[in-house]
C-alpha positions in Angstrom: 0.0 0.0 0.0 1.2 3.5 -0.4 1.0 6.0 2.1 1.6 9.8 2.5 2.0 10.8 5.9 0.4 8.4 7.7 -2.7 7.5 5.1 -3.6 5.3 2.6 -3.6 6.9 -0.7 -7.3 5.8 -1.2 -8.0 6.8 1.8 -7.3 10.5 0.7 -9.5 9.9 -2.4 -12.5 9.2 -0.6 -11.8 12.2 1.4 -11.3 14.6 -1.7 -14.1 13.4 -3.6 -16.8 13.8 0.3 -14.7 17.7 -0.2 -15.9 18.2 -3.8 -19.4 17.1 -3.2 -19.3 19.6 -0.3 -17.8 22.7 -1.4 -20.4 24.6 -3.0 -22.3 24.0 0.1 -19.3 25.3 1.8 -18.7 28.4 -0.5 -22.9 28.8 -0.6 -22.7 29.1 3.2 -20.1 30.9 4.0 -21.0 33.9 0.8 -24.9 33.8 3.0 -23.0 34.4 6.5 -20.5 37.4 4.5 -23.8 38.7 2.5 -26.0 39.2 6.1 -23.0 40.6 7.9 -23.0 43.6 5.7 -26.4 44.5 7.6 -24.4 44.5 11.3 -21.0 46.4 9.9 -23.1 48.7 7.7 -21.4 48.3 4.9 -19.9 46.1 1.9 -16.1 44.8 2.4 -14.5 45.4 -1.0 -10.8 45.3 -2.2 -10.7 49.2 -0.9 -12.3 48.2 2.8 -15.7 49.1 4.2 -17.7 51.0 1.6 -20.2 52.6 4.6 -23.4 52.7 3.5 -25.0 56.5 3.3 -26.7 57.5 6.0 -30.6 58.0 6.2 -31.6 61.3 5.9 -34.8 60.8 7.9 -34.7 59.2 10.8 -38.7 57.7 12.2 -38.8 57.4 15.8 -39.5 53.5 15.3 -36.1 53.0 13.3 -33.9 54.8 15.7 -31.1 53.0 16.8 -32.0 50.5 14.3 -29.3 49.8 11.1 -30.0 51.5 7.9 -31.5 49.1 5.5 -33.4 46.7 8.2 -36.9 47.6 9.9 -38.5 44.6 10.3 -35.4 41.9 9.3 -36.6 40.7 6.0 -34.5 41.4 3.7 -31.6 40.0 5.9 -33.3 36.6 6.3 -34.7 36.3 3.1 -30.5 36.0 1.9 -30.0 32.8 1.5 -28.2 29.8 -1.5 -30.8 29.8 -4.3 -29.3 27.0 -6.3 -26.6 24.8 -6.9 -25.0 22.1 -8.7 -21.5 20.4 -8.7 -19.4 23.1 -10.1 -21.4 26.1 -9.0 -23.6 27.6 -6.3 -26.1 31.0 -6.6 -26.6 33.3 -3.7 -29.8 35.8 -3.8 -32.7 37.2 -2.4 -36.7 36.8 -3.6 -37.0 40.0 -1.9 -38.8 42.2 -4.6 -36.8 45.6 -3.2 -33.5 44.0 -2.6 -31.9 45.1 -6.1 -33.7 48.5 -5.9 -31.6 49.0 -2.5 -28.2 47.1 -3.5 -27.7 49.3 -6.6 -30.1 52.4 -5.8 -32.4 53.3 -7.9 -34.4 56.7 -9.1 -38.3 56.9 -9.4 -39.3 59.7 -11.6 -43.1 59.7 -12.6 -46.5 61.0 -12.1 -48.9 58.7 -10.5 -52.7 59.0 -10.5 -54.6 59.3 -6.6 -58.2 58.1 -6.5 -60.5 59.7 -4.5 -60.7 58.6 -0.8 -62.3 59.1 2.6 -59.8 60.5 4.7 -60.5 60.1 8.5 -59.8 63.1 10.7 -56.5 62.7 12.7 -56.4 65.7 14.9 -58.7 68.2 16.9 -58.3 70.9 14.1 -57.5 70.8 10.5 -56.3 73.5 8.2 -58.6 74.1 4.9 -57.8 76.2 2.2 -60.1 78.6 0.6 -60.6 80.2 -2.7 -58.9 83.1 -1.7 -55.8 81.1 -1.0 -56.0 82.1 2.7 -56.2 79.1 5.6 -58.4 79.1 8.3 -58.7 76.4 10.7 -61.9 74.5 10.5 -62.7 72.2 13.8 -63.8 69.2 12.7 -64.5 66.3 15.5 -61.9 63.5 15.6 -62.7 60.6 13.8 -64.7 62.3 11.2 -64.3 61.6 7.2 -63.7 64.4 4.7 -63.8 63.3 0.8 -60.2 63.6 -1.0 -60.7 64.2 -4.6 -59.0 61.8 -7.3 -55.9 64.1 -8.2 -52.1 63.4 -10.2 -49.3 63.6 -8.2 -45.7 63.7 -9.5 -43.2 61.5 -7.8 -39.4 61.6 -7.5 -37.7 59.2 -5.3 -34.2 58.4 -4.8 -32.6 55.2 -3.1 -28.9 55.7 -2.4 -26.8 52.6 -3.4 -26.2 50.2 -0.4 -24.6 47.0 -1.6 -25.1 44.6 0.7 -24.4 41.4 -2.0 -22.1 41.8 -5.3 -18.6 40.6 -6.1 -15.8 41.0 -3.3 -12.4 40.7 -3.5 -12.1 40.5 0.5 -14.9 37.4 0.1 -12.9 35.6 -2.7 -9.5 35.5 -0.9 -11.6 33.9 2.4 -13.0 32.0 0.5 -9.5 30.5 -0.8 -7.9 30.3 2.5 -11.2 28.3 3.6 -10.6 25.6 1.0 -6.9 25.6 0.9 -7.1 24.7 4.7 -9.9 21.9 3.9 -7.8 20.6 1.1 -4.5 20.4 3.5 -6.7 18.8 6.0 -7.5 15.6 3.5 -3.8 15.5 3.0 -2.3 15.8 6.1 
């Protein structure tokens, strides 16, 4: 029998060909982990470092001290290995927003409002008249004024916050990971 260090030569076989079955699971899993992390450092490691994501520029009292792109959690779970085969393994998202907020996106259009009954929020609300001057009309809460069906022009801006994307930081991981797992089998 021939040996190398201490094992059988077909013993190191068997153990390369268990590795090749497993390492798109391995790469899948360990892109998923580097993918989700970007939410906790706020940011996406490149070959420059931590891009930072920008800043919001509102902040709602129910996302403070919150990180930028997660409110409820979502779109951080919903990363995950969407297929793979022998020689290759896809990471994504079914999130329908996800690619508007990885590569930012602009909305510029002019949507149409249909009439509605709008229910009164506060103990006084401001009306306009045809003389362009406001008065303040009481109304009781809880009451419903008519909203007529009216165009409204729309321009909306996500920044770009890559969370998922090529990364020269994951790459080189990703070959130490299976360097060391290929120097296991042969030690």
């Amino acid at each position: 029998m021939i040996q190398q260090n201490g094992k059988h030569i077909e013993q190191i076989m068997r153990e390369f060909n268990a590795f090749k079955s497993r390492i798109t699971t391995i790469v899948g899993t360990e892109a998923v982990n580097f993918f989700a992390y970007s939410f906790t450092r706020q940011g996406f490691i490149n070959e420059s470092g931590v891009e930072k994501w920008k800043p919001r520029k509102r902040m709602a009292k129910r996302n403070r001290g919150r990180g930028i792109l997660i409110d409820t959690g979502r779109l951080k779970r919903s990363i995950r290995i969407v297929s793979k085969s022998i020689n290759m393994v896809t990471v994504g998202t079914d999130v329908p927003y996800a690619k508007a907020h990885n590569e930012g996106i602009t909305i510029d259009k002019t949507v149409q409002v249909k009439s509605f009954a709008r229910r009164v929020k506060s103990k006084y609300q401001r009306s306009s008249l045809k003389t362009r001057k406001t008065s303040i009309k009481r109304q009781h809460l809880g009451e419903t004024t008519q909203v007529k069906a009216h165009s409204r022009h729309m321009k909306i801006k996500l920044d770009k916050r890559q969370f998922m994307g090529n990364s020269a930081f994951l790459n080189k991981r990703l070959n130490l990971i299976l360097s060391r797992e290929l120097k296991n089998i042969i030690e």
